[in-house]
C-alpha positions in Angstrom: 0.0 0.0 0.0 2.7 2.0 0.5 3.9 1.9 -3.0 0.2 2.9 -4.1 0.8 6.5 -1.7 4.2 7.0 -3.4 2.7 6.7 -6.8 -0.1 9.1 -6.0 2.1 11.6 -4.2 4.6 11.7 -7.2 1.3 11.7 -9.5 0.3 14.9 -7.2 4.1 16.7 -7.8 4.3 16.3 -11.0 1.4 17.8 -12.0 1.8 20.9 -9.7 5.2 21.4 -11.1 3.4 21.6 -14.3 0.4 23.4 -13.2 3.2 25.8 -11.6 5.3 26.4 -14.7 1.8 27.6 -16.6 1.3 30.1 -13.9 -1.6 27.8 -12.4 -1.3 28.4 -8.4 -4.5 25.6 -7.6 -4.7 22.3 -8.4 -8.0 20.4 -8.0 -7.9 17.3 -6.2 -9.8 15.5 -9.2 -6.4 16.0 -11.0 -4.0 16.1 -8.6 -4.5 12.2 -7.8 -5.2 9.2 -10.2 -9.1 8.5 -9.3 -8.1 4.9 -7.9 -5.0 2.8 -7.9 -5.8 -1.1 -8.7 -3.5 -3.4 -6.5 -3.6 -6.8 -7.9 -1.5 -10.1 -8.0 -1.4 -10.6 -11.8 -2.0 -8.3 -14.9 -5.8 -8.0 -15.6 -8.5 -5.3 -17.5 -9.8 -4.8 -13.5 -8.9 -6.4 -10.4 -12.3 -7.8 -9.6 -12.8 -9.8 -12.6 -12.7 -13.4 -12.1 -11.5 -13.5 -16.3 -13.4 -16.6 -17.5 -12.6 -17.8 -21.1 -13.3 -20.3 -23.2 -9.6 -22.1 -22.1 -10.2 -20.9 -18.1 -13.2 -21.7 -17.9 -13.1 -21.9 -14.3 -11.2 -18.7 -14.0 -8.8 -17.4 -12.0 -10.0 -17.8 -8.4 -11.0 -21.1 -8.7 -8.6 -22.5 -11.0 -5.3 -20.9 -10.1 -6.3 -19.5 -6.3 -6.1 -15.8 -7.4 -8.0 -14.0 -5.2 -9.8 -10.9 -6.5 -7.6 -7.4 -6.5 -8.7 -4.1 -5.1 -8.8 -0.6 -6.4 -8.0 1.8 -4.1 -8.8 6.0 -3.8 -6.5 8.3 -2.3 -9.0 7.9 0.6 -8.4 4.6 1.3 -5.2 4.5 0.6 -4.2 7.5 3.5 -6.6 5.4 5.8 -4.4 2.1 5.0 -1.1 3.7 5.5 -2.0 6.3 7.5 -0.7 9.3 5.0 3.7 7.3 6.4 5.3 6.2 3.4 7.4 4.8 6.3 7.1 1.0 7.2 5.9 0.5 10.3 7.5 -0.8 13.2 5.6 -3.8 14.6 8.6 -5.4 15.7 8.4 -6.4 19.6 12.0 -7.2 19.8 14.0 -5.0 22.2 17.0 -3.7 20.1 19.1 -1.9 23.3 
């Protein structure tokens, strides 16, 4: 998840340094972030189709244990990692 902030937080600088360079001092939030981010374990047209054809006819989640992806806002996304692109430190281990 954290990959999905740092691609929406470059997403958001590289437009503002465009918007900047035409003079444009506000960016709207509908452009300054991709509308959602699909996180998924293989390459699909959207992560919540199982893809059933003629030669999978099973498709993926039954036939190969591919569970369905998800497509994430910038929303959910600052929920998830709470707005840290740093990894958090669940470790219980005391390192003095």
């Amino acid at each position: 998840y954290r990959a999905c902030l740092a691609l929406q937080i470059t997403n958001l600088l590289t437009r503002a340094m465009f918007a900047s360079c035409l003079n444009m001092n506000d960016l709207p939030a509908s452009v300054a972030f991709f509308s959602s981010v699909d996180v998924d374990q293989c390459l699909r047209k959207e992560p919540y189709m199982d893809c059933k054809t003629p030669s999978n006819p099973l498709g993926l989640e039954v036939a190969y244990d591919i569970r369905k992806g998800e497509s994430l806002t910038i929303a959910d996304i600052l929920k998830v990692t709470d707005g840290q692109l740093q990894q958090k430190n669940n470790s219980t281990v005391n390192t003095k």
